[in-house]
DOSETOR-869521 format. One record per residue (C-alpha): x, y, z. Coordinates in Angstrom, 1 decimal, padded with zeros to 4 digits. Example, Ala and Ser with C-alpha at 12.3 -4.5 7.8 and 13.67 -1.06 7.14 Angstrom:
% DOSETOR-869521
<node east="012.3" north="-004.5" up="007.8"/>
<node east="013.7" north="-001.1" up="007.1"/>
% end
This chain:
% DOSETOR-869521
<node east="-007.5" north="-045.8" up="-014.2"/>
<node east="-005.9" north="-047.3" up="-017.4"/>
<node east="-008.3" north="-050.5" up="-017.2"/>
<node east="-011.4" north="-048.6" up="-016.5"/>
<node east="-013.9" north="-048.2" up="-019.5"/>
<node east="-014.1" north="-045.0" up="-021.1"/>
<node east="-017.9" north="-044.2" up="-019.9"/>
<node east="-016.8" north="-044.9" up="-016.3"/>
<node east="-013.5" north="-042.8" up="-017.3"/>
<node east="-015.7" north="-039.8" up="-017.8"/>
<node east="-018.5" north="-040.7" up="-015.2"/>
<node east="-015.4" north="-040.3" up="-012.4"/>
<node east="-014.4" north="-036.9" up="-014.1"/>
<node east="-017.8" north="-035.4" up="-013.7"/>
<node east="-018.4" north="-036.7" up="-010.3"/>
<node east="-015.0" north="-035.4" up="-009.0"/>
<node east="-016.3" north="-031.8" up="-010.4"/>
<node east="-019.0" north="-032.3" up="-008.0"/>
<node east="-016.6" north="-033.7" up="-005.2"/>
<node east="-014.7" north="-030.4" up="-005.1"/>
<node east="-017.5" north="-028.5" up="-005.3"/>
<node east="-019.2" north="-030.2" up="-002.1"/>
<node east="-016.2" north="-030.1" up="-000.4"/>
<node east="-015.9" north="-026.5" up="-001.0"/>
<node east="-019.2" north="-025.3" up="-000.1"/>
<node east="-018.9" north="-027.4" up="003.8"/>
<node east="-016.0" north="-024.6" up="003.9"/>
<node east="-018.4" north="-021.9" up="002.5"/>
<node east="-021.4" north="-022.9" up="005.2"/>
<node east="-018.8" north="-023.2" up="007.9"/>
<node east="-018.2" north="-019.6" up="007.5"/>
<node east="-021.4" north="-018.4" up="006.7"/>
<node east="-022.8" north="-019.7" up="009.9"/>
<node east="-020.9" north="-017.4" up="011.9"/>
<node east="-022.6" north="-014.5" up="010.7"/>
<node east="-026.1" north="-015.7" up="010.1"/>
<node east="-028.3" north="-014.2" up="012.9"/>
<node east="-032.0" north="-015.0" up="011.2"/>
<node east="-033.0" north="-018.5" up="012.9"/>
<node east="-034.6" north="-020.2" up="009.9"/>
<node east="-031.4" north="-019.3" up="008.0"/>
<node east="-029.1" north="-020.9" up="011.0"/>
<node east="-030.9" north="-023.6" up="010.9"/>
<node east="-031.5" north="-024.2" up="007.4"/>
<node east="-027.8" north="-023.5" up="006.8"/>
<node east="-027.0" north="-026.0" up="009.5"/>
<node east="-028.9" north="-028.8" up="007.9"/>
<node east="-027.9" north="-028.2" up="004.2"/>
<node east="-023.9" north="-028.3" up="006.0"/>
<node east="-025.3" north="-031.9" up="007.0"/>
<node east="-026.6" north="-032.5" up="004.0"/>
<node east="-023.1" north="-031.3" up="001.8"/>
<node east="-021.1" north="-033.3" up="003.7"/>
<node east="-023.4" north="-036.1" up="003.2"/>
<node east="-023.4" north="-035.3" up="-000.4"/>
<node east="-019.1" north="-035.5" up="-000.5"/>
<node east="-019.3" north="-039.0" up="001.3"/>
<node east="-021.9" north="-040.0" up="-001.2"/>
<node east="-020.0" north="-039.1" up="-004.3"/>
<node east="-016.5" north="-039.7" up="-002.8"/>
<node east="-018.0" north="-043.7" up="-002.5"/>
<node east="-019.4" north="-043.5" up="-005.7"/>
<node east="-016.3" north="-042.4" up="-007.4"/>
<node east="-014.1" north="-045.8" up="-005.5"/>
<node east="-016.9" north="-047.9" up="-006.7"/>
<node east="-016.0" north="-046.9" up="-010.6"/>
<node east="-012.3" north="-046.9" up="-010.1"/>
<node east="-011.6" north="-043.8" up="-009.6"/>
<node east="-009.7" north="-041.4" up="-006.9"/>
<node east="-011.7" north="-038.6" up="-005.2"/>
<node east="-008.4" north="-037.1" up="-004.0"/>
<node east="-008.2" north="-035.7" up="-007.5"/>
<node east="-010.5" north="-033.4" up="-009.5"/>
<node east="-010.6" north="-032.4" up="-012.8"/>
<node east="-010.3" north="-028.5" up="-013.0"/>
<node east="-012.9" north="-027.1" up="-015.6"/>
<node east="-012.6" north="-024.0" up="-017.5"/>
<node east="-009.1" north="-023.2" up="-020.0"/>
<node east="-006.7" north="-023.8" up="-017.0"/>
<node east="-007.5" north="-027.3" up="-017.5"/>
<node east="-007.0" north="-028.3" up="-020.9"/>
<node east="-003.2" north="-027.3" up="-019.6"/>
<node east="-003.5" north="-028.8" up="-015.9"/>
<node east="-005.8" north="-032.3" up="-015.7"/>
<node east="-005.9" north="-032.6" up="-012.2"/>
<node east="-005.8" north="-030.8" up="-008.5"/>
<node east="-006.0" north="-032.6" up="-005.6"/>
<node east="-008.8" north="-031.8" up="-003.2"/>
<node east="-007.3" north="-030.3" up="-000.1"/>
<node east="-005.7" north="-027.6" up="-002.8"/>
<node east="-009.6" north="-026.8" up="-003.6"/>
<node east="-010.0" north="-027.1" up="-000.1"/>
<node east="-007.4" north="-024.2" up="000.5"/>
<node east="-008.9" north="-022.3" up="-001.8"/>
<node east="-012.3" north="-022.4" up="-000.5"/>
<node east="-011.3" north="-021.4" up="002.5"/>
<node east="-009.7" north="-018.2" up="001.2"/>
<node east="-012.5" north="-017.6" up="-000.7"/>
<node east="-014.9" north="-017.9" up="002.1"/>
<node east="-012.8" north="-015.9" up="004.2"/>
<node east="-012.1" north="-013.0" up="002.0"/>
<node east="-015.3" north="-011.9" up="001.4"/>
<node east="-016.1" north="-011.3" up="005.3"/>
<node east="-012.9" north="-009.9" up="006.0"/>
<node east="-014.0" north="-007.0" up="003.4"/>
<node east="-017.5" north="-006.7" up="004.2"/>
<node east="-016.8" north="-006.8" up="008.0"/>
<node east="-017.9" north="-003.1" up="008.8"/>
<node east="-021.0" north="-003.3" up="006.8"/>
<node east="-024.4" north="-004.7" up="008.8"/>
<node east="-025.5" north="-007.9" up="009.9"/>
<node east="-028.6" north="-007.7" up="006.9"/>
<node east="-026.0" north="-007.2" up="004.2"/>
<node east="-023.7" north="-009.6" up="005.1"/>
<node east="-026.3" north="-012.0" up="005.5"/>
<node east="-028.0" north="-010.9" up="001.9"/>
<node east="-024.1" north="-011.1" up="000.6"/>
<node east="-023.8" north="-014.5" up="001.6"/>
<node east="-027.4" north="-016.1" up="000.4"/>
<node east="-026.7" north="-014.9" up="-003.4"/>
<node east="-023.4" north="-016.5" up="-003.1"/>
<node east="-025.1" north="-019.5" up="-002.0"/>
<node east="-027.9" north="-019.4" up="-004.6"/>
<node east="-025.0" north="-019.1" up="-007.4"/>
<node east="-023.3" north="-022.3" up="-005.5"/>
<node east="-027.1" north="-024.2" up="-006.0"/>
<node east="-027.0" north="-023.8" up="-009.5"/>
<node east="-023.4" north="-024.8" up="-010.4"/>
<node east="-024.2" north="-027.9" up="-008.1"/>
<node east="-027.8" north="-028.1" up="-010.0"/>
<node east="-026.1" north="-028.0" up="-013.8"/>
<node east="-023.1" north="-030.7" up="-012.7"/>
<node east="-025.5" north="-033.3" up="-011.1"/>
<node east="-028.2" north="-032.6" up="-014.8"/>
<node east="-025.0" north="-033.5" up="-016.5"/>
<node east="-024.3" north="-036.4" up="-014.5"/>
<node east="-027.4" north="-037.6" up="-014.2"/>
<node east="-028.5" north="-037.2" up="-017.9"/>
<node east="-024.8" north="-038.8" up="-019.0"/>
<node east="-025.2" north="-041.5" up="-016.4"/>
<node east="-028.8" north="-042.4" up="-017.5"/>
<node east="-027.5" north="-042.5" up="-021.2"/>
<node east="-024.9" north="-044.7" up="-021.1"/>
<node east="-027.1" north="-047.1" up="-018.7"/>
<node east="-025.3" north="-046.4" up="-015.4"/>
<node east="-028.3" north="-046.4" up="-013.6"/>
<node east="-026.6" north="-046.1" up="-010.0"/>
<node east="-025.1" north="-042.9" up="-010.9"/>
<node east="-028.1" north="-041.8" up="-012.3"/>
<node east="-030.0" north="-042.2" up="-009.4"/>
<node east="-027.4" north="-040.7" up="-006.8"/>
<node east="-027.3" north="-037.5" up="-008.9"/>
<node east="-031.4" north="-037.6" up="-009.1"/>
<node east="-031.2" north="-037.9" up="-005.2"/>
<node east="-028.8" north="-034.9" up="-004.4"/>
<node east="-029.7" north="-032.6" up="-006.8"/>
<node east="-033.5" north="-032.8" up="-005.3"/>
<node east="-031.7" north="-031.6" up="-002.0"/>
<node east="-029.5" north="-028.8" up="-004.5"/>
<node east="-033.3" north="-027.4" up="-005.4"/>
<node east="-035.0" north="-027.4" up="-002.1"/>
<node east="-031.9" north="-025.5" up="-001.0"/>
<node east="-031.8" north="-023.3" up="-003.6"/>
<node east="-035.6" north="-022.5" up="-003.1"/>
<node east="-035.1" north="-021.7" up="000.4"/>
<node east="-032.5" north="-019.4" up="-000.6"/>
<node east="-034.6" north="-017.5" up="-003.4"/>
<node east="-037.7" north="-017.1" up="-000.8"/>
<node east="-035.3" north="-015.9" up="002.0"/>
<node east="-033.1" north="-013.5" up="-000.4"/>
<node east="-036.5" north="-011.7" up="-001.0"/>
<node east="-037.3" north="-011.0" up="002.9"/>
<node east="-032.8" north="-010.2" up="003.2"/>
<node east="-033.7" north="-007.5" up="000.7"/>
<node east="-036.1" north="-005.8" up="002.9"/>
<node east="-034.7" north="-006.2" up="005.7"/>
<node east="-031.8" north="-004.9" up="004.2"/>
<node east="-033.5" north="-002.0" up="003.0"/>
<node east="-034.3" north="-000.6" up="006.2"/>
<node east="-031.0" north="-000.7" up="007.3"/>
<node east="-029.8" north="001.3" up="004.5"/>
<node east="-032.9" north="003.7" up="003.5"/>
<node east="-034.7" north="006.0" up="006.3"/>
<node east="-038.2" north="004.8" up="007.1"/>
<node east="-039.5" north="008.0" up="005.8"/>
<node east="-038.0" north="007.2" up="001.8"/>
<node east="-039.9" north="003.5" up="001.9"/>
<node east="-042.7" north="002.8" up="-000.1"/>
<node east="-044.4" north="-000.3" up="-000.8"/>
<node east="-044.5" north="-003.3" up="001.3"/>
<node east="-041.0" north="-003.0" up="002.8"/>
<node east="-043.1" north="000.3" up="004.4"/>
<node east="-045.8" north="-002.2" up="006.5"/>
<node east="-042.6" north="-004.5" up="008.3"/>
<node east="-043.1" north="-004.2" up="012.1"/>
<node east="-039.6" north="-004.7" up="014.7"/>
<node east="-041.8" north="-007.7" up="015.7"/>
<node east="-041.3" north="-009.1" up="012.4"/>
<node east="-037.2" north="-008.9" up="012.5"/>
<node east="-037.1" north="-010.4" up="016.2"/>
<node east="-039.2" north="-013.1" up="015.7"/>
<node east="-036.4" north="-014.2" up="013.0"/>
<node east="-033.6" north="-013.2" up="015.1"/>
<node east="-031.6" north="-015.9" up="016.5"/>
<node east="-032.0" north="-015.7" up="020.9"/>
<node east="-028.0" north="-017.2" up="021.4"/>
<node east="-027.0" north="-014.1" up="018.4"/>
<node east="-029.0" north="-011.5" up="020.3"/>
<node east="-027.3" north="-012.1" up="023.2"/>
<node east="-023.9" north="-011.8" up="021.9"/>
<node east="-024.6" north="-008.7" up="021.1"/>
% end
């Protein structure tokens, strides 16, 4: 990108953060998914999968547009001040570790906790995605790249409404996981009043019968 102009030099870095990120999390959903048995979450993490892939096609266009390659990402954090660039499907790989790992070790625990486990990972992923697109879209609208502004604008409202989903649901995970861990007889509070109607009207019909 020797010919492209610095601001569209450092617009491309920023968006490729995101890139790898979006690309990461359709990895992280993917896997999720199989061990989501609460409806609303199913489909909700169904839709936002739609949505990240959506977001990666978005981005990756945007990125061509200024001149730049979405195959490669710039790595933040100390490693990359020593290594510029890693191409996607490396990130990919990664992601896919990641995602795995985590089920592999929490596979004898219960369907509540796994299920909590994965929303707070996914409410973390929400606000990395939230602070990259306020960078982007407060560096875009800066410098005058008003496209770029108003993609970030765009998929970051999606980012919120996702990570508001998530903060409501980890609240009724919570209980749900407490009465998996804690006899009936030690709960207090409102956790005390939930009913089994209450956890099969969430429960997914196609997960129940699985089981």
């Amino acid at each position: 990108m020797s010919d492209t102009p610095a601001r569209d030099t450092t617009v491309v870095r920023l968006l490729n953060e995101a890139y790898a990120k979006e690309k990461q999390l359709e990895v992280a959903l993917q896997a999720h998914l199989e061990v989501t048995t609460r409806d609303d979450y199913t489909k909700r993490l169904k839709d936002h999968l739609k949505e990240t892939s959506s977001h990666a096609s978005q981005v990756s266009r945007r990125i061509k547009q200024l001149g730049g390659n979405p195959e490669t990402v710039s790595v933040p954090g100390p490693e990359g001040l020593a290594k510029a660039a890693e191409s996607v499907s490396g990130v990919v790989a990664k992601a896919k570790a990641t995602a795995q790992g985590p089920l592999h070790a929490i596979r004898g625990s219960g369907e509540q906790e796994k299920m909590l486990r994965n929303a707070r990972t996914e409410y973390r992923d929400e606000s990395d995605e939230i602070a990259i697109y306020t960078v982007i879209d407060s560096l875009a609208t800066a410098t005058g790249d008003k496209q770029t502004a108003k993609l970030a604008r765009e998929i970051m409202r999606e980012e919120q409404r996702m990570q508001q989903f998530l903060a409501n649901l980890l609240r009724e995970l919570s209980v749900d996981f407490a009465h998996d861990e804690i006899p009936v007889s030690e709960i207090e509070g409102q956790a005390s009043h939930r009913t089994a109607a209450d956890s099969k009207r969430k429960r997914s019909p196609s997960r129940k019968a699985k089981a």
